[in-house]
C-alpha positions in Angstrom: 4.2 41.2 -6.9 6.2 40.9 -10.2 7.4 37.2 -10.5 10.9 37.3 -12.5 11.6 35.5 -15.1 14.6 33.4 -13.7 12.3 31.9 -10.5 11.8 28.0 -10.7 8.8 27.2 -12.3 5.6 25.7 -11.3 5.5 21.9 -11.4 2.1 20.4 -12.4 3.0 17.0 -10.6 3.2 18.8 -7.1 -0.1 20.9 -7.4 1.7 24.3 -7.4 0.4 27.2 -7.8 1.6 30.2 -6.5 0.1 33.6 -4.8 1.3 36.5 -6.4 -1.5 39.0 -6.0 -0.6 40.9 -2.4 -3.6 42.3 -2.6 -5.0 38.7 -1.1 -2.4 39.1 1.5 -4.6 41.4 3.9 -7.5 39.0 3.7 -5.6 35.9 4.8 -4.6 38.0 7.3 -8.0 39.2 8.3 -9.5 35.4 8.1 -6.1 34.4 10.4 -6.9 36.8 13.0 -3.2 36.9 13.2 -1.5 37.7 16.2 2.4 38.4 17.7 2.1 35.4 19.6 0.9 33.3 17.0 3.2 30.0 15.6 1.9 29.4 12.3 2.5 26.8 9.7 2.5 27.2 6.1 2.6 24.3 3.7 4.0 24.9 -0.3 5.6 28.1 0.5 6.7 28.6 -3.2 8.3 32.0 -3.6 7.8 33.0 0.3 5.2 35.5 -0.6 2.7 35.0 2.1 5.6 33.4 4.1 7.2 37.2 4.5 4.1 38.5 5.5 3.3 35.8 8.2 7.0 36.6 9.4 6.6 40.4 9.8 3.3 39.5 11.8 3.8 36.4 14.4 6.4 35.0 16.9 7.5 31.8 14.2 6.6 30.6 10.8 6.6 26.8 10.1 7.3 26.6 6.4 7.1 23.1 4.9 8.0 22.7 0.9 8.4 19.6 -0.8 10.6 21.6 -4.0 14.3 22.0 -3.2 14.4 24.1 -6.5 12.6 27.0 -4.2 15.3 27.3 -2.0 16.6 30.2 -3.2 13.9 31.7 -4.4 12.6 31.3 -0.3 16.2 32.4 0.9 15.7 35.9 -1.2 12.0 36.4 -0.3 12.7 35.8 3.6 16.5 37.6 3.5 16.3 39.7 7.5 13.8 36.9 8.8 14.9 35.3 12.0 11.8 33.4 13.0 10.7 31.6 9.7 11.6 27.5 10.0 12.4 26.2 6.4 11.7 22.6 6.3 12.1 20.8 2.5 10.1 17.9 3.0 6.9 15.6 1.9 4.2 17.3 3.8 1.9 14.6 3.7 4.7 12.3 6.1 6.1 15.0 7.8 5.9 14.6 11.6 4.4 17.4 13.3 5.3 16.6 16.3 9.0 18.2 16.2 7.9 21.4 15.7 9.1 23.4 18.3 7.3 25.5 18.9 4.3 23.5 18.1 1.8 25.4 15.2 -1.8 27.3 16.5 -2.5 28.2 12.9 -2.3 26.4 10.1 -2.2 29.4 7.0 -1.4 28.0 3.4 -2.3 28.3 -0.3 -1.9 24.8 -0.1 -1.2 22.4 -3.3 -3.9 21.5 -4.8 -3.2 17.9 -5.2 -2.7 17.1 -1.4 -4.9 19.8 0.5 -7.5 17.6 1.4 -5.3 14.6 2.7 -3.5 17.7 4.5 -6.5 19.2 6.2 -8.0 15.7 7.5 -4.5 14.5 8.9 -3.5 17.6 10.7 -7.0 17.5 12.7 -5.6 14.9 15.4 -2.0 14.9 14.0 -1.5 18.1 15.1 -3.5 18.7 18.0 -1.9 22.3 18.6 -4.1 23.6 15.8 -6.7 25.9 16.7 -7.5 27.5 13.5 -6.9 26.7 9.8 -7.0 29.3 6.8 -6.2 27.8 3.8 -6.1 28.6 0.1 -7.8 25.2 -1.9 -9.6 24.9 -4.9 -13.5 26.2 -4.8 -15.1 22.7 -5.1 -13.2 21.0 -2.3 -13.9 24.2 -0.4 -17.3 23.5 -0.9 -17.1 19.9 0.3 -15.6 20.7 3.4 -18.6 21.8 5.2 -21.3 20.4 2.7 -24.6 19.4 3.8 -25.5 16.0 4.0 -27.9 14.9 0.8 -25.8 17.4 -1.5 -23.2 16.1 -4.1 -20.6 18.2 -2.3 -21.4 16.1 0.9 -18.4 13.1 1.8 -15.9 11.7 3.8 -14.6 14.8 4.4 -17.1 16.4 5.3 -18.0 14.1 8.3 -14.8 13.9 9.5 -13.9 18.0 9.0 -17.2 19.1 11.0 -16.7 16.8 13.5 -13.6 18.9 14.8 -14.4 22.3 13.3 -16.6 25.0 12.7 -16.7 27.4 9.5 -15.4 31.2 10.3 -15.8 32.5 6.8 -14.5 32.2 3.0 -13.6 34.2 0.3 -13.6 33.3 -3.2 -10.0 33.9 -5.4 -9.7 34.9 -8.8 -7.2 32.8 -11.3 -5.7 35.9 -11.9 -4.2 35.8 -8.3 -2.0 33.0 -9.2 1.0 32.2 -11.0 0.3 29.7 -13.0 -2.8 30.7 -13.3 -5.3 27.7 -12.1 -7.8 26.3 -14.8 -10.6 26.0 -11.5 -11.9 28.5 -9.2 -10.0 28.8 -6.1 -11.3 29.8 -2.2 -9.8 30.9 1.0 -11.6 29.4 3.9 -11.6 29.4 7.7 -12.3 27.0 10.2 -11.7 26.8 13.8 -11.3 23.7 16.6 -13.7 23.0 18.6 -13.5 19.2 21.3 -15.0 16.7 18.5 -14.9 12.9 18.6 -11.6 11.0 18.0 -11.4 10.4 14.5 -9.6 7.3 14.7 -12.8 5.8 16.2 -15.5 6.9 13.2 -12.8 7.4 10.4 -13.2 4.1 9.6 -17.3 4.1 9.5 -17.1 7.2 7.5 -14.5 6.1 5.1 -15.9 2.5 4.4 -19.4 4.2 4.2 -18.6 7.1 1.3 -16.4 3.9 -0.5 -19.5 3.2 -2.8 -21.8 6.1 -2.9 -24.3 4.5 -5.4 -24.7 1.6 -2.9 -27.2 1.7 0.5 -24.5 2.2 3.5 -24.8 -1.7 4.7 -23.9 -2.7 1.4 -20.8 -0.3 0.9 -20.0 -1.3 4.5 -19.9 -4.7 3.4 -19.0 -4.5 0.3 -15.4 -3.1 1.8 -15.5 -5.7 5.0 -16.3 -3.4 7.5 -18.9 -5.7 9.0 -21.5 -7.9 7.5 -25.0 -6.5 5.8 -26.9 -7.5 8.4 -24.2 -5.8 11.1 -24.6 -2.6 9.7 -28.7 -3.0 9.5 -29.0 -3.8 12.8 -26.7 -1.0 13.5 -28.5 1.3 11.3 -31.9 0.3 13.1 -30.2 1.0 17.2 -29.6 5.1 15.6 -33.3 5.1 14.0 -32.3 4.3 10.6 -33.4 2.2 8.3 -32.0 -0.6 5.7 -32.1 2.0 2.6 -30.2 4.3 4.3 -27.3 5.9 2.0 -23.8 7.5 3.7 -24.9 11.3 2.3 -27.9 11.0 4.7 -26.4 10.9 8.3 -25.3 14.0 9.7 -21.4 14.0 11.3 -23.1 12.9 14.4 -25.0 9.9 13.3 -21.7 8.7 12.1 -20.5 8.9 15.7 -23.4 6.9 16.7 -23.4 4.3 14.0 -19.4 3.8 14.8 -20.4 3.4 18.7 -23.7 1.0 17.3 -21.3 -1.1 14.8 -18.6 -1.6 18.2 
């Protein structure tokens, strides 16, 4: 696709970087399993380039920017759509909850500076979802289904595979973007599948990754989760012991600390 010259430019402050190269279009598509019936939402449209190619493929598009200076850019690009939803808003606050119809698929070449708060919010803020395929930079790629005792390995991690499994991922040149990123970028695919409510371990998980350097009962403490000795004992009921750090239990030792801890 040739961007012209006169289209808004890309703001650094709102982690924008737009899809330009089609040629990516057939394997979101692909990873999507897109269907007629699907409802898709896409967050940080930009110039409507995958947004037209969502329309022409599913029942309703969801589209969600942040930059009013893309309206008209989106208003040329989706010109003979019926069934695309143009919403300028903060993503981040948005309420999910008034889409109607509500979103099975969540498909985006999202902004870099808020895809991760986006992915772990819209696992139980938009229960509808059933599949996510979204464009993010390589490295939080990676952390999203990390190992545990890897670098990669966090918060996120925990709290993403505790509601999801991988489908696949596919790496994305610089080239493919407009500007063109300074980091490696990757598409990847998850799917739902009936986890624990995160509103019950979030907080384990989150207090746990606060101080990585530290043992686990110490970052718990340190960020008044529950005493040292709470989150020994604790630590002792799932078979772990006093040295333990937060990259060594799996999602599902979280789920049992959080249930240990009360």
């Amino acid at each position: 696709m040739r961007v012209r010259a006169d289209r808004p430019r890309a703001k650094k402050s709102l982690g924008q970087h737009f899809l330009v190269d089609e040629n990516f279009l057939g394997v979101i598509e692909r990873l999507a399993e897109l269907e007629p019936g699907d409802i898709v939402l896409e967050i940080g449209p930009g110039y409507g380039v995958l947004t037209r190619h969502l329309a022409e493929r599913v029942e309703t598009v969801h589209a969600i920017e942040l930059d009013t200076s893309m309206r008209e850019s989106l208003g040329e690009a989706l010109q003979g759509t019926s069934n695309v939803h143009v919403t300028f808003a903060d993503a981040v606050r948005f309420e999910y909850g008034n889409l109607d119809p509500p979103p099975t698929k969540l498909v985006s070449n999202l902004p870099y500076n808020v895809a991760t708060p986006i992915v772990v919010e819209s696992l139980e803020r938009i229960p509808t979802l059933e599949r996510w395929v979204v464009m993010v930079q390589r490295e939080v790629a990676e952390r999203f289904f990390a190992s545990p005792r890897t670098k990669a390995y966090g918060a996120v991690s925990v709290l993403v595979q505790l509601h999801t499994r991988k489908l696949g991922s596919h790496r994305v040149p610089s080239s493919a973007f407009r500007p063109k990123p300074r980091v490696e970028s990757a598409l990847v695919a998850f799917e739902r599948y009936p986890g624990t409510r995160l509103d019950l371990v979030r907080p384990v998980v989150e207090s746990a990754f606060a101080h990585r350097r530290k043992t686990l009962a110490n970052s718990l403490a340190h960020t008044g989760f529950a005493s040292r000795s709470e989150a020994e004992t604790a630590l002792a009921d799932i078979g772990r012991n006093a040295a333990t750090r937060a990259e060594e239990l799996a999602p599902e030792e979280f789920v049992a600390l959080a249930k240990a801890l009360g």
